[in-house]
C-alpha positions as CSV (number, residue, x, y, z in Angstrom):
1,X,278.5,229.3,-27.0
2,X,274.9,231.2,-28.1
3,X,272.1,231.1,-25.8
4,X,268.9,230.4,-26.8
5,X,265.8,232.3,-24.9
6,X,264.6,228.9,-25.8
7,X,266.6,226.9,-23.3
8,X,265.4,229.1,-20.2
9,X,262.6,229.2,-17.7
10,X,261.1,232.5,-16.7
11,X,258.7,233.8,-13.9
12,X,256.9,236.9,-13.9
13,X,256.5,238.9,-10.7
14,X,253.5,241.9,-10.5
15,X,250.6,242.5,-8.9
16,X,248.2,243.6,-12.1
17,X,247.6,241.2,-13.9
18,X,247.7,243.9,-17.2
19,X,251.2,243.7,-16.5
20,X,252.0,239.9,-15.8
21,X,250.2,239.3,-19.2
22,X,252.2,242.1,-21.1
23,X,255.9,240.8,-19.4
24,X,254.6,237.0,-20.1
25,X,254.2,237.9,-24.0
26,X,257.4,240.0,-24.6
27,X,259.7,237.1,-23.3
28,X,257.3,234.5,-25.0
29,X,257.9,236.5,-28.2
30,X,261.6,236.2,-27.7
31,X,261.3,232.3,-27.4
32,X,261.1,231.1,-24.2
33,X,258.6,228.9,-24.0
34,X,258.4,227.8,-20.1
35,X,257.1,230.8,-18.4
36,X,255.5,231.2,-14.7
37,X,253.8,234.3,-12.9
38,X,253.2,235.0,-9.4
39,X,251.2,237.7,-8.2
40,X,252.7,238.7,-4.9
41,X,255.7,237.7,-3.0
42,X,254.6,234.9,-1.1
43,X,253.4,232.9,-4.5
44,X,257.2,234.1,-5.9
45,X,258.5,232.2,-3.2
46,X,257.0,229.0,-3.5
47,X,258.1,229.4,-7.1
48,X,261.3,229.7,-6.7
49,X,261.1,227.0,-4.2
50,X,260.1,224.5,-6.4
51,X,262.1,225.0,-9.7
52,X,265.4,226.7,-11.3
53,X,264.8,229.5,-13.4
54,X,267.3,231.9,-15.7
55,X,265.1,234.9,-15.4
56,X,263.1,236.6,-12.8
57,X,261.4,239.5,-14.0
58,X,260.2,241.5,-10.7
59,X,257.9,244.5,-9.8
60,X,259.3,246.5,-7.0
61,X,255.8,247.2,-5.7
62,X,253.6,244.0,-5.2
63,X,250.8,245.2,-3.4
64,X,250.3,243.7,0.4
65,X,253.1,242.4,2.1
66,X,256.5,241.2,0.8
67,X,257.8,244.0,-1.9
68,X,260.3,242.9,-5.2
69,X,263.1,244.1,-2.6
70,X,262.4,241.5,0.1
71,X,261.7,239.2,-2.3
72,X,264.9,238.8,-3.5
73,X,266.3,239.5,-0.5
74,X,264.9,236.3,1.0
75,X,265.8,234.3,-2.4
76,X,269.1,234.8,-1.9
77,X,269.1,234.0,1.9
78,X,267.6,230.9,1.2
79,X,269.9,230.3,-2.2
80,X,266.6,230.1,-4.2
81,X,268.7,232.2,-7.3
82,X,272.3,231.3,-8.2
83,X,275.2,233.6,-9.7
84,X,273.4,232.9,-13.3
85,X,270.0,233.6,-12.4
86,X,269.2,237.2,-14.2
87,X,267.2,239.3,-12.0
88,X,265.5,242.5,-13.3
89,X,264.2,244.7,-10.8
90,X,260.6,246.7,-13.0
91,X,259.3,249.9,-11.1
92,X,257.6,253.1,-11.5
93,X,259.6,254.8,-8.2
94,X,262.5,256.9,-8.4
95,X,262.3,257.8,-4.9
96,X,266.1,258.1,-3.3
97,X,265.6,255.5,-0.5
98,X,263.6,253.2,-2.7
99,X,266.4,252.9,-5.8
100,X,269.4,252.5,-2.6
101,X,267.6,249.9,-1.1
102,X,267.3,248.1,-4.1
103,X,271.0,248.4,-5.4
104,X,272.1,246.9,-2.0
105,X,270.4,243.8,-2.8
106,X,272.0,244.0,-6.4
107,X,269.9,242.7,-8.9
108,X,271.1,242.5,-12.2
109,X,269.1,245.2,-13.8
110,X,267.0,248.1,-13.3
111,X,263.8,249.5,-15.3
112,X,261.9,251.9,-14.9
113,X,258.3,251.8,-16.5
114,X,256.8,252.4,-18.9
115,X,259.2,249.1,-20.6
116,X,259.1,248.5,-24.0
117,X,259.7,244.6,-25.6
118,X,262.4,246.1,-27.6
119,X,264.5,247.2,-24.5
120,X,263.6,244.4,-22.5
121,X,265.1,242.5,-25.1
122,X,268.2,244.1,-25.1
123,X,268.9,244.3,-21.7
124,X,268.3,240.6,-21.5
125,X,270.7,239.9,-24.4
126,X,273.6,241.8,-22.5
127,X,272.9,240.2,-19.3
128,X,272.5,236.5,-21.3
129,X,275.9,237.6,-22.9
130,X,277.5,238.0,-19.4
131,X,275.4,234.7,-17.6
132,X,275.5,232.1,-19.6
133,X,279.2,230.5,-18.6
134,X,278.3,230.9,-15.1
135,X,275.9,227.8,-15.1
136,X,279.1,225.3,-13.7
137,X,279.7,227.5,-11.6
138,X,276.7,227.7,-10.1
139,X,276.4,224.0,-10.1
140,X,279.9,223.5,-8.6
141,X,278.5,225.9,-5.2
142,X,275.4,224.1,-5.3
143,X,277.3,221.1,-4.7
144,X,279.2,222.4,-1.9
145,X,281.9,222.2,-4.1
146,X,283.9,225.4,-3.6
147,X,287.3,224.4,-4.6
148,X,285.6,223.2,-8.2
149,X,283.4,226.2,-8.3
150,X,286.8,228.0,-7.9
151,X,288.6,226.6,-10.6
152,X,285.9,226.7,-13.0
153,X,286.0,230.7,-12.5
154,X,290.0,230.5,-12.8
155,X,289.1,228.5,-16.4
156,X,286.6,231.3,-17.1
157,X,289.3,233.9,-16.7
158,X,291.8,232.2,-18.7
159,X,289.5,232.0,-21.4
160,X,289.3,235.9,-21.4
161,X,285.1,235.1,-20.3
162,X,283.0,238.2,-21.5
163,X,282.2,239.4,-17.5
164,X,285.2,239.3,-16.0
165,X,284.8,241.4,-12.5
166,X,281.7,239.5,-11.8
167,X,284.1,236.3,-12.1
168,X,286.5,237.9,-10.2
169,X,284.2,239.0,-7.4
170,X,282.3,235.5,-7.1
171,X,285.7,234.2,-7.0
172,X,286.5,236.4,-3.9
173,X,283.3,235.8,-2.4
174,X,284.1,231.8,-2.3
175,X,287.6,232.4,-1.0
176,X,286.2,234.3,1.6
177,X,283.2,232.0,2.4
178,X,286.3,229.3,2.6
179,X,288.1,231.2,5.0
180,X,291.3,231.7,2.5
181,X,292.1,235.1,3.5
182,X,295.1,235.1,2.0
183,X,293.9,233.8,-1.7
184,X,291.4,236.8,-0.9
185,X,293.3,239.4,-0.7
186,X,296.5,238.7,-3.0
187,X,292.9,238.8,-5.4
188,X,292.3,242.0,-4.8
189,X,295.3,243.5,-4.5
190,X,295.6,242.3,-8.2
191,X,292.6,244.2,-9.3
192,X,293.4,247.1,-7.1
193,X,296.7,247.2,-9.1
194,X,295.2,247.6,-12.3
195,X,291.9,250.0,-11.0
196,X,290.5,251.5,-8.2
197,X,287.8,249.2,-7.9
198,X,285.5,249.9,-5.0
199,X,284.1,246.3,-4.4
200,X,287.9,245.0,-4.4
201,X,289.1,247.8,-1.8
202,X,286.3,246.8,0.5
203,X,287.1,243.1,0.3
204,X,290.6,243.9,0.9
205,X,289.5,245.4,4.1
206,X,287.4,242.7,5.1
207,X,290.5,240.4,5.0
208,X,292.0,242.5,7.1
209,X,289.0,243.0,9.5
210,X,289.3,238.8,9.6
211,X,293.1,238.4,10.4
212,X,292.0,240.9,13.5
213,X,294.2,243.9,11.5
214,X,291.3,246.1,11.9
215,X,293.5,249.7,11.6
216,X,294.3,248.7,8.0
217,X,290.9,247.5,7.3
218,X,289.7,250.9,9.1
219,X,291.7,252.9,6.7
220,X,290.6,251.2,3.5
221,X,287.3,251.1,4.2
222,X,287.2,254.9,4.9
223,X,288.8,255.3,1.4
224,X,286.3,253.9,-0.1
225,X,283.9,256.2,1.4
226,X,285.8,259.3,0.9
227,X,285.9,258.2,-2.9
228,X,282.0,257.1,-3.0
229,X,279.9,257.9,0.7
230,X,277.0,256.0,-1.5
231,X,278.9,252.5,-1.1
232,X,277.2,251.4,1.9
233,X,278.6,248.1,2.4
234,X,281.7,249.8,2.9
235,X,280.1,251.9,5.6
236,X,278.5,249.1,7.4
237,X,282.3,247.5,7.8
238,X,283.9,250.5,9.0
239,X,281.5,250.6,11.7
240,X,281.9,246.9,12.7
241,X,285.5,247.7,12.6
242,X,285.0,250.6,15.2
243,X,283.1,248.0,16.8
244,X,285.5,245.8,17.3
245,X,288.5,248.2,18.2
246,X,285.9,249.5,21.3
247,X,284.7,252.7,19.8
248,X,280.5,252.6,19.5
249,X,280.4,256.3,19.4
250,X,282.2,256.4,16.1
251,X,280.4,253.0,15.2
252,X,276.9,254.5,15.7
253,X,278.0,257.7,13.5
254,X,278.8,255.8,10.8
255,X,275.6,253.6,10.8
256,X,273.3,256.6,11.3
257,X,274.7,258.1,8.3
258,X,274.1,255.3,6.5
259,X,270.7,254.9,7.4
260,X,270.0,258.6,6.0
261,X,271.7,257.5,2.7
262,X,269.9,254.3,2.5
263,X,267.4,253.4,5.5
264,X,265.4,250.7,4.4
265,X,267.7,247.8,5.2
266,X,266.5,245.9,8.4
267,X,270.1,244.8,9.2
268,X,271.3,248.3,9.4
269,X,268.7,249.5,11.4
270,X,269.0,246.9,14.2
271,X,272.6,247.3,14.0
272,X,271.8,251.1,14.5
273,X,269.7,250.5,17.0
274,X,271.9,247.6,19.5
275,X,274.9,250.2,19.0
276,X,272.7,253.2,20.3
277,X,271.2,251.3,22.9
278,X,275.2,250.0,24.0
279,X,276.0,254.0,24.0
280,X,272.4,255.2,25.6
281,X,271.5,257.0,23.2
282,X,267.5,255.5,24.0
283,X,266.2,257.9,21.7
284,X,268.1,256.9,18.5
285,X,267.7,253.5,19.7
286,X,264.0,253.9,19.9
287,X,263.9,255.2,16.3
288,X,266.3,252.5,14.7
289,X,264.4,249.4,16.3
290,X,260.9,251.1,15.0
291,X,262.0,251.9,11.7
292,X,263.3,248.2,11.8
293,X,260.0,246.2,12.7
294,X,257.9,248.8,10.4
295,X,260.3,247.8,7.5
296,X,260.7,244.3,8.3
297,X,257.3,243.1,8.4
298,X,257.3,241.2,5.6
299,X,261.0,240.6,5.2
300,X,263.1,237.3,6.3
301,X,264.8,239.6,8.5
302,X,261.9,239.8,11.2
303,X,263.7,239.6,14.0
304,X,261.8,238.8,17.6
305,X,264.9,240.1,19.2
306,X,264.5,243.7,17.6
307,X,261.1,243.8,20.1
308,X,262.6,242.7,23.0
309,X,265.5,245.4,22.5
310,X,262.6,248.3,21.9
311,X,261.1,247.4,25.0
312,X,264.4,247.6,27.0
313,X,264.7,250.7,25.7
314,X,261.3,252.0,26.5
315,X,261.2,250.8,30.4
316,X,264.8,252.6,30.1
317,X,262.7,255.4,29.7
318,X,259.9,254.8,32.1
319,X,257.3,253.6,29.5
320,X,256.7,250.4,31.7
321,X,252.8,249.7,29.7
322,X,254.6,250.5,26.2
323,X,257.1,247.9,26.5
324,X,254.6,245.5,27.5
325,X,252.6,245.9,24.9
326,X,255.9,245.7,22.3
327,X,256.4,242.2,23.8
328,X,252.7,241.2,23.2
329,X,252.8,242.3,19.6
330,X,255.9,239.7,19.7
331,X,254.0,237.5,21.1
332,X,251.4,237.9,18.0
333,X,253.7,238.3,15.2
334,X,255.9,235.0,16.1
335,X,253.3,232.9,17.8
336,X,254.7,229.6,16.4
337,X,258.6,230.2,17.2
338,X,259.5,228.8,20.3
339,X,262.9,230.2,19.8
340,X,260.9,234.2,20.1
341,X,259.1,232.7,22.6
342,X,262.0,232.2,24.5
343,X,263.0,235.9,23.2
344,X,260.7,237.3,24.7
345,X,259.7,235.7,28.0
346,X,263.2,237.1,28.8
347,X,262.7,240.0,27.9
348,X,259.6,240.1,30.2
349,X,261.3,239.1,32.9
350,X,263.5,242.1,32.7
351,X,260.8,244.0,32.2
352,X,259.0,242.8,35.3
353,X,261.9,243.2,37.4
354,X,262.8,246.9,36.4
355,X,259.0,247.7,37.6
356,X,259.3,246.2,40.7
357,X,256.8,243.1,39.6
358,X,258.9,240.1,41.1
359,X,256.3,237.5,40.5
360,X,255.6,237.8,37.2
361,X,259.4,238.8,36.8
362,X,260.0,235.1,37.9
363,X,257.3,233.7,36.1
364,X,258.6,234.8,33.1
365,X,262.4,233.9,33.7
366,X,260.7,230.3,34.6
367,X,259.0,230.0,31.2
368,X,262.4,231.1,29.3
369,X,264.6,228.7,31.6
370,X,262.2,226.5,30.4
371,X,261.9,227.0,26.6
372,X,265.9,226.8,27.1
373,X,265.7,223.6,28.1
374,X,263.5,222.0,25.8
375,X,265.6,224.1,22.7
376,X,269.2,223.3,23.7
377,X,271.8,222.9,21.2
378,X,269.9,224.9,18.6
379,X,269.4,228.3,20.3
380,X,271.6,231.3,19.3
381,X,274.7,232.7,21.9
382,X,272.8,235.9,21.4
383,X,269.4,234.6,23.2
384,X,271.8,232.4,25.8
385,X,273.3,235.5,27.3
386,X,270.0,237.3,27.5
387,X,268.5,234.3,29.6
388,X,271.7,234.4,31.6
389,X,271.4,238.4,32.5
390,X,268.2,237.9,33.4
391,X,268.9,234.7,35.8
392,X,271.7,237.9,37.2
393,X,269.2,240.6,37.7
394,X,266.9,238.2,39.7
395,X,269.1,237.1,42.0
396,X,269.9,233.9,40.6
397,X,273.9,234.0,40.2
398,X,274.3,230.2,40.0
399,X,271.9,229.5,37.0
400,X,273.7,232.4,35.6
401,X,277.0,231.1,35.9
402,X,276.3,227.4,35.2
403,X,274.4,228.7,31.7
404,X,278.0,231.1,30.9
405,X,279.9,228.2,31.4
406,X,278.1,226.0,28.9
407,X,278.2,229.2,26.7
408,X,282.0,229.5,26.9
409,X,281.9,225.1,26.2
410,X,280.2,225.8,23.2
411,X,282.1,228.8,21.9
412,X,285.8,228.0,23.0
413,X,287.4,229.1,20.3
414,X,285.7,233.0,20.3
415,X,287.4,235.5,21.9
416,X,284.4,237.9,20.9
417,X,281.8,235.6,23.3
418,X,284.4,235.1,25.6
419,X,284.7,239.2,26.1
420,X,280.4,239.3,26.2
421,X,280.3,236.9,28.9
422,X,283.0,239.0,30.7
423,X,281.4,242.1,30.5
424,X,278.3,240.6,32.0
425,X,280.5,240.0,35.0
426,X,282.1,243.2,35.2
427,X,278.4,244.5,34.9
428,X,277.6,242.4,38.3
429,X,280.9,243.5,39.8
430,X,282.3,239.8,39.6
431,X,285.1,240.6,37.3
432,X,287.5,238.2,38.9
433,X,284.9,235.2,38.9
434,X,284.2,235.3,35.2
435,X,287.7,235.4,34.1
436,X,288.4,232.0,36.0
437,X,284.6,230.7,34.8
438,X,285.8,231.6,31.3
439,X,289.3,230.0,31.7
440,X,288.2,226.9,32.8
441,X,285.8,226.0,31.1
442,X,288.0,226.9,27.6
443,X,290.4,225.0,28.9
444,X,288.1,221.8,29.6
445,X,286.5,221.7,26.0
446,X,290.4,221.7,24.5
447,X,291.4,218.7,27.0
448,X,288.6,216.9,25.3
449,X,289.3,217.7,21.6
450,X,292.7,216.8,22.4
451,X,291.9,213.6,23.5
452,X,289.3,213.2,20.2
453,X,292.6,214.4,17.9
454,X,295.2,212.3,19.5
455,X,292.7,209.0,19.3
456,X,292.4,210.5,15.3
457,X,296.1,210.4,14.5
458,X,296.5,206.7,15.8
459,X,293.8,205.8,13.9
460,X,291.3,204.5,16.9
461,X,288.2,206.7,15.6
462,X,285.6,204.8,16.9
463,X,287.0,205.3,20.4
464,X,287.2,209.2,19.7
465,X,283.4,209.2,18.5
466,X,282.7,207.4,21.4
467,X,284.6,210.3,23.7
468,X,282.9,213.2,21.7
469,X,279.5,212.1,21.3
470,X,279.7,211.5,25.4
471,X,281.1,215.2,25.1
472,X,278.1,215.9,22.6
473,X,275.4,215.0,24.6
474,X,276.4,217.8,27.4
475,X,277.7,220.1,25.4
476,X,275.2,220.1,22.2
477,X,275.6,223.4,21.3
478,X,279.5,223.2,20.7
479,X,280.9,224.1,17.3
480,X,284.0,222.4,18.2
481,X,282.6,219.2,19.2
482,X,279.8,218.9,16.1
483,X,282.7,219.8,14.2
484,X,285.8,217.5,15.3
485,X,282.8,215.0,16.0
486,X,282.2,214.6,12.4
487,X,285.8,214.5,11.1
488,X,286.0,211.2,13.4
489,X,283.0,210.1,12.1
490,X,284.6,210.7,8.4
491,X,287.7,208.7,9.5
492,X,285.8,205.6,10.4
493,X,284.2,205.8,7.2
494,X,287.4,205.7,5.3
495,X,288.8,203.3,7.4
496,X,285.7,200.9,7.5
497,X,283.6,201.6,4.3
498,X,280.5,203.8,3.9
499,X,278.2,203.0,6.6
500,X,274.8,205.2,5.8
501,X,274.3,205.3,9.8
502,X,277.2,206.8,10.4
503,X,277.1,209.3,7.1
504,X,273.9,210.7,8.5
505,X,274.7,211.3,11.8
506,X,277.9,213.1,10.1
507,X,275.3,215.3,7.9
508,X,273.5,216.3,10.8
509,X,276.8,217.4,12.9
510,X,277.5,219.6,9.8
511,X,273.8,221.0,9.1
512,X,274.1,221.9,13.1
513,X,277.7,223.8,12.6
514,X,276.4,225.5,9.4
515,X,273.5,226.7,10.7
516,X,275.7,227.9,14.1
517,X,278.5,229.3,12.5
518,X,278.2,229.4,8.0
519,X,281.4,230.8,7.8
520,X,283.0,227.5,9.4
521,X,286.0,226.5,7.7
522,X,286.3,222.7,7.7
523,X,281.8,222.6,6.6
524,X,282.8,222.4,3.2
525,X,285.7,220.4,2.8
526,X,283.5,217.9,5.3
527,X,280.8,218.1,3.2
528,X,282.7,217.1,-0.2
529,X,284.5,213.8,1.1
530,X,281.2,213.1,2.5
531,X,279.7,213.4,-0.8
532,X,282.6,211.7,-2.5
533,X,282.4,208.7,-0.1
534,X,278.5,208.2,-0.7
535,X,279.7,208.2,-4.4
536,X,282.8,205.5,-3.9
């Protein structure tokens, strides 16, 4: 199959005009005839909101706020480009931390100015070469439709396709968005046997990392390092293993030699920064969170909770007015979130209490008990224990409790919550009580799905939706419930016909799941016999 430039769409991404105009002619004199500008990264975004196109052309620097890194970054969190969008990064810079901060976010190519029409050219030739048989792909994982999108990259392969790693790697990226650990890794053991392929040898580790073998995945990971310390995604999962096998000394070495390598990735720094503050290393944690909300301003990874961290760590240190004032700059900079809000007015409360200020310390906890209220079944585990710490440290060791034991409802299932919400105990010197909190209210969210499967497999579905949405409506924010919920809901439909009612409210259960959990196994299967039923 030959491309034509003639078949794609194109936007232009710089700041100077001079420069728009110059980029806009060389790919109009190579035929494509639909092109688009935008002059900063707000105006890229609504582009890319509003159509598909094969090439984005993108100057790193864009003048006030969002820069060609974040850009991208925030296109493909919010799957605005697809696996055969081209991306070429344009810049002037050379600096070290610039040129590693954009290789994390991998685009497709790298110029460096002054660009000629002739190279351009070329460079979009190779990467057309290499693109164009990914289109179904793409398609396929638009549609939710993993398993397709799958076998349309196992047709690519047999047909010897002209790119085959990047097959091979989306291919390992869907069996691990799916869950299929072992697919995964029999993949890149295959490509491991033939090279020693960094990208393969840290996905091998992260199947290990996910079937909880995390001294295997420890030991690859470190390979990879030892053979490349400039793969940082590699670093990054050797100190989430460490993490998880207890060790956030070695964890926080790890990350804060990544951040020298490469230190403008908001992730990293926060992760930098909620390890140190674990350890109490204050210091380093007060430089990670800072480096985090300087570098995030205009990124999608502004993060209210990064603030209410910083000023933990600053009354930690006596700075009582500081962290105040870190809270109100929260305030400011996510004025219309209620969920930051919420962040935040927690945050205070701690705060408040360390310095002795009870009223206002209360004041604050009511306003987040508050906010909790009016946000439940959509607020993050992360935000639900800080509410609940802060119910502790005020005295209020009922609220606390009740609010960890809808926690545990809602996260049955995760052993990594279930050891949080412990902790907090031990913390409060109530060790024994949260064990038996946390064991019985597990074992009352699996007396319920029970119930929902057994009704399932004798085929009386619209009694189990009856029992779960019951279960629903005081548990909202349960993965398990959303999730078996909507399976029900899928077997009425079978059994019935295709009621749109009923599809919707099974849409919603999913969008609620995804957005709690993306890596949830049964989203995508759910999602394509919904599809398939709208379609029968």
């Amino acid at each position: 199959m030959t491309f034509s430039f003639k078949q794609a769409n194109a936007l232009i991404i710089d700041d100077f005009q001079g420069m728009r105009t110059m980029l806009r002619d060389f790919v109009k004199n190579m035929g494509v005839l639909h092109i688009d500008t935008a002059s900063n990264g707000k105006d890229a975004i609504s582009h890319l909101n509003s159509s598909k196109y094969e090439i984005v052309i993108c100057d790193y620097n864009l003048g006030p706020g969002a820069n060609g890194q974040q850009v991208l970054e925030e296109a493909k969190l919010r799957s605005l480009t697809g696996v055969s969008t081209i991306w070429v990064m344009v810049t002037a810079e050379k600096t070290t931390d610039m040129v590693m901060g954009a290789a994390e976010i991998k685009p497709d190519d790298y110029l460096l100015k002054p660009i000629s029409q002739v190279l351009l050219q070329s460079r979009l030739e190779k990467l057309m070469a290499r693109k164009q048989s990914l289109g179904v792909v793409e398609a396929a994982i638009r549609a939710k439709d993993f398993a397709a999108a799958i076998g349309h990259c196992d047709q690519l392969l047999k047909t010897q396709a002209v790119n085959p790693q990047e097959v091979l790697r989306i291919k390992s990226d869907l069996l691990l968005t799916l869950g299929d650990y072992a697919a995964a890794r029999t993949l890149f053991e295959s490509v491991l046997a033939v090279r020693n392929i960094a990208w393969a040898k840290t996905g091998l580790g992260k199947t290990l990392y996910f079937t909880q073998n995390y001294a295997g995945a420890l030991a690859l990971f470190g390979q990879v390092l030892a053979d490349n310390q400039m793969y940082i995604e590699a670093a990054d999962w050797l100190a989430k293993t460490h993490e998880a096998m207890g060790d956030g000394l070695l964890a926080q070495q790890v990350l804060l030699e990544a951040v020298k390598l490469s230190p403008n990735s908001p992730v990293r720094q926060k992760n930098l920064g909620d390890t140190a503050l674990k350890n109490g290393a204050l210091d380093l944690a007060q430089t990670a969170f800072e480096k985090n909300i300087k570098i995030s301003e205009f990124s999608a990874h502004k993060n209210p909770a990064v603030y209410a961290r910083l000023a933990e760590v600053l009354i930690d240190k006596g700075e009582s007015q500081e962290a105040l004032n870190v809270l109100k700059r929260s305030k400011a900079d996510f004025r219309f979130n209620p969920a930051a809000a919420l962040q935040t007015a927690a945050a205070e409360s701690r705060v408040y209490q360390k310095m002795g200020e009870f009223d206002k310390a209360q004041a604050a906890l009511a306003s987040a008990e508050q906010l909790t209220e009016q946000l439940a079944g959509s607020l993050s585990t992360e935000l639900l224990l800080e509410v609940a710490q802060s119910q502790f440290r005020l005295g209020y060791k009922d609220k606390a409790c009740s609010l960890l034991g809808q926690v545990i409802k809602s996260n049955h299932e995760n052993l990594a919550i279930a050891s949080q919400i412990e902790a907090i105990f031990v913390a409060e010197h109530l060790q024994q009580e949260g064990q038996a909190l946390v064991a019985s209210a597990r074992q009352e969210v699996i007396d319920i799905n029970n119930q929902g499967v057994v009704l399932a497999k004798q085929g009386h579905f619209e009694q189990g939706v009856k029992l779960l949405r019951k279960a629903l409506k005081q548990l909202p924010g349960s993965e398990a419930i959303n999730i078996n919920l909507c399976g029900l809901l899928i077997g009425q439909l079978s059994k019935e016909g295709y009621k749109e009612a009923l599809a919707a409210e099974a849409r919603s259960l999913l969008d609620r799941v995804h957005e709690q959990n993306p890596a949830n196994k049964k989203y995508y299967a759910y999602s394509l016999v919904l599809a398939r039923l709208q379609r029968a």
